[in-house]
Structure formats: structure tokens, C-alpha cells
C-alpha positions in Angstrom: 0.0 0.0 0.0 2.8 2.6 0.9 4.5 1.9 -2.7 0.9 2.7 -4.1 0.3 6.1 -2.6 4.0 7.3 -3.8 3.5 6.1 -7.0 -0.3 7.3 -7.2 1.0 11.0 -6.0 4.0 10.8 -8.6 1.4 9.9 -11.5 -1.0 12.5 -10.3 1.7 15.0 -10.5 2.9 13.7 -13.8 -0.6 14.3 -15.1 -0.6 17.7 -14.2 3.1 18.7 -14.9 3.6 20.1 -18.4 6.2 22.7 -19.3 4.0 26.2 -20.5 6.9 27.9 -21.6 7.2 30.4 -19.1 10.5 31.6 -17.7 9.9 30.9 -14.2 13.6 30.3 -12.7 14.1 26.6 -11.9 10.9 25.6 -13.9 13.2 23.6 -16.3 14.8 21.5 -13.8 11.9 20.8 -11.9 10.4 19.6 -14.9 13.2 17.6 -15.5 13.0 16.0 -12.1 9.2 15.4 -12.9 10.7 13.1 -15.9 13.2 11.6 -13.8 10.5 10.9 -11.1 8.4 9.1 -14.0 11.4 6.9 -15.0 12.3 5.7 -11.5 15.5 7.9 -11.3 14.9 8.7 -7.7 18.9 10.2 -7.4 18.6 12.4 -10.2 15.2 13.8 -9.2 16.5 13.9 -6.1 19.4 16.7 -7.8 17.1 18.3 -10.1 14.3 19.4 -7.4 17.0 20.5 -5.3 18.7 22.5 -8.3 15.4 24.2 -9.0 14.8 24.8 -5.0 18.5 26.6 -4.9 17.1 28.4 -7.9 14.3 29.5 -7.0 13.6 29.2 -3.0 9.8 30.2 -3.6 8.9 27.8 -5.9 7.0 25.1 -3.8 6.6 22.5 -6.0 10.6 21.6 -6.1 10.0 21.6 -2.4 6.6 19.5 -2.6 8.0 16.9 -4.9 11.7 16.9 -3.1 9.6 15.4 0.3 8.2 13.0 -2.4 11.6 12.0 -3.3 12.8 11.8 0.2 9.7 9.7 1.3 10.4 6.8 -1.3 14.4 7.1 -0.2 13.2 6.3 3.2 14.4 9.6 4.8 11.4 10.8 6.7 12.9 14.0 8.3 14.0 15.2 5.3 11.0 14.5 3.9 9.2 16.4 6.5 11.1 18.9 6.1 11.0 20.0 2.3 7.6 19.2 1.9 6.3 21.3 5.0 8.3 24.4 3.7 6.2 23.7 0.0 3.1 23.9 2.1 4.5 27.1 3.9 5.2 28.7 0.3 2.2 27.3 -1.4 -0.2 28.5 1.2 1.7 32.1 1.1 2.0 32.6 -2.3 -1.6 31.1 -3.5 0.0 30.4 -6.9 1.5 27.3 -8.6 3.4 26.3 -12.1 0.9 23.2 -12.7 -1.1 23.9 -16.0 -4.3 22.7 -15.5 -4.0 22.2 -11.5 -4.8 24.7 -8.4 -2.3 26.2 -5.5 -5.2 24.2 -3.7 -4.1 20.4 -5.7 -0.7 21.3 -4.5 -1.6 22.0 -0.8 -3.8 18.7 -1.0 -0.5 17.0 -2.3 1.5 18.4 0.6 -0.8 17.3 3.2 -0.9 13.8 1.9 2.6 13.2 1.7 3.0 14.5 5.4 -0.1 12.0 6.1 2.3 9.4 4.5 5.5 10.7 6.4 3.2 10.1 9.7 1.6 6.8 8.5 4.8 5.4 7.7 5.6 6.1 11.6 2.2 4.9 12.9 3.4 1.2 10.8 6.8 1.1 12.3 5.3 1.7 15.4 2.7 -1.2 15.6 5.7 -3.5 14.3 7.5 -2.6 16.8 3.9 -3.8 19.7 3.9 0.3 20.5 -0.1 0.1 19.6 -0.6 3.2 21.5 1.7 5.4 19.5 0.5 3.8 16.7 -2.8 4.5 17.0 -1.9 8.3 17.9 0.0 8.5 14.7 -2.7 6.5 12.8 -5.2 9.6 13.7 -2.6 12.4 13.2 -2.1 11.2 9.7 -6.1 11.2 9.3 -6.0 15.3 10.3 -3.8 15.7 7.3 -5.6 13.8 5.2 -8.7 15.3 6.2 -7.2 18.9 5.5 -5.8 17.7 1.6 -9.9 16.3 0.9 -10.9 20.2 2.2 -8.6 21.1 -0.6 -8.9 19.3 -3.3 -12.5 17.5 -2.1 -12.8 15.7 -5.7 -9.1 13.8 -5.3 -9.8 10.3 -5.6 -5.7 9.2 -3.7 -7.1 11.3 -1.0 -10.3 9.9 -0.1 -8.7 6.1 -1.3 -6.0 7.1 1.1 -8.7 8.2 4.1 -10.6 5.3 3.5 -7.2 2.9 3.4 -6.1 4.3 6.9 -9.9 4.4 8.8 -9.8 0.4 8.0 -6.1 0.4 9.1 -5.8 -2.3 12.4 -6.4 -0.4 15.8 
């Protein structure tokens, strides 16, 4: 299930992610690292959404899709991290680079990858008989989840991923 949701959010991006021609600084290496993402070349994504962050520090998807990165790398503080800081700018700026999509898709994105960050947590947890933190991290991942379907209430990942983590094991 947790490869799924990555690989749901990197398609959905995919989807949306088309180069318009502008000359928004960094756009062409984040666009780039949208490619990369699409053919499973995690490292160089990795570079490219950081090369487009250094950039252009304001341009939240590089940030969004860098926690992405992170998450399938396994490094859940980083992911954290970057994709909080998307949400910051996102939310601030009210704008995004997706043709097609809303600052509000990319906000929904941002609070379902944290949902994942948390998720993953809540899993390692019960593996590790900690039911109780489990549980605690099972329902903070469901507040994030529930903020992304306030966003973007028409996302099908979101309310798969809601509906996913409600059934989860108590």
C-alpha cells in the first residue's frame, strides 16, 4: 500500500506537470525531475528538485516533490522537512506552475505526503507492539488527510487514502 500512494502521487503529478513555456527560474529543472521521477530515477530527481529549489527558494513544488523523493528514499525527516516548507510557500504565495491544476491540488498534495510521512511512523510503530503510538500516529495522519480532501474534495488518492487508513488495524 505505501509503494501505491507514492506512485499514485507521482502519477497525479505527472498528469498535471507540463512545461507552459514560461521563464519561471528553476521551472526547467523541476520539470526535469518530474521526468526523472516518472522513469524511477529517484537520485537524479532527487538533484534536479533541489537544483530548481537553490534556484528558485519560492517555488513550492521543487519543495513539494523533493519530500516526495525523500519519502520513497526512506528519509522521513528530510521529507518532512522540504515538503512542510512547499506547504509554507504554497499556502503564502496562492499560486502554482501546474497547467491545469490549483495552488489548492498542490496544498492537498503536501498534506498527503505528510499524512504518509506520519503513516509510515504509525506502521513502524505497531511492528514494533507500541499500539498506543500507533494509534496516535494512525489519527494524526487522518488530520492531514482530512485537510488535503478540504482542498482538493474531488481527489480520488485522498479519499482512497482516508478510507485505506480508517480500515487500518487499531
Amino acid at each position: 500500500m505505501k509503494k501505491h500512494i507514492i506512485t499514485l502521487c507521482a502519477l497525479a503529478l505527472s498528469f498535471l506537470t507540463v512545461s507552459c513555456g514560461s521563464n519561471i527560474v528553476g521551472e526547467a529543472e523541476y520539470n526535469k525531475g518530474i521526468e526523472a521521477i516518472k522513469a524511477d530515477k529517484v537520485e537524479l530527481a532527487q538533484q534536479l528538485f533541489e537544483q530548481s529549489a537553490q534556484k528558485n527558494p519560492q517555488l513550492a513544488e521543487a519543495y513539494i516533490n523533493l519530500g516526495m523523493v525523500y519519502i520513497k528514499t526512506h528519509e522521513l525527516n528530510k521529507a518532512w522537512s522540504a515538503t512542510q516548507k512547499g506547504l509554507e510557500i504554497i499556502t503564502a504565495t496562492k499560486k502554482t506552475i501546474i497547467r491545469g491544476g490549483s495552488w489548492q491540488d498542490q496544498a492537498a498534495l503536501a498534506n498527503n505526503n505528510l499524512a504518509k510521512i506520519i503513516f509510515d511512523k504509525a506502521i513502524s510503530a505497531r511492528e514494533n507492539d507500541d499500539l498506543s503510538a500507533s494509534k496516535s500516529l494512525q489519527e494524526e495522519a487522518l488530520i492531514y488527510l482530512r485537510k488535503a480532501i478540504e482542498l482538493a474534495p474531488e481527489n480520488e488518492l485522498i479519499q482512497k487514502n482516508i478510507a485505506y487508513i480508517e480500515r487500518w488495524p487499531n
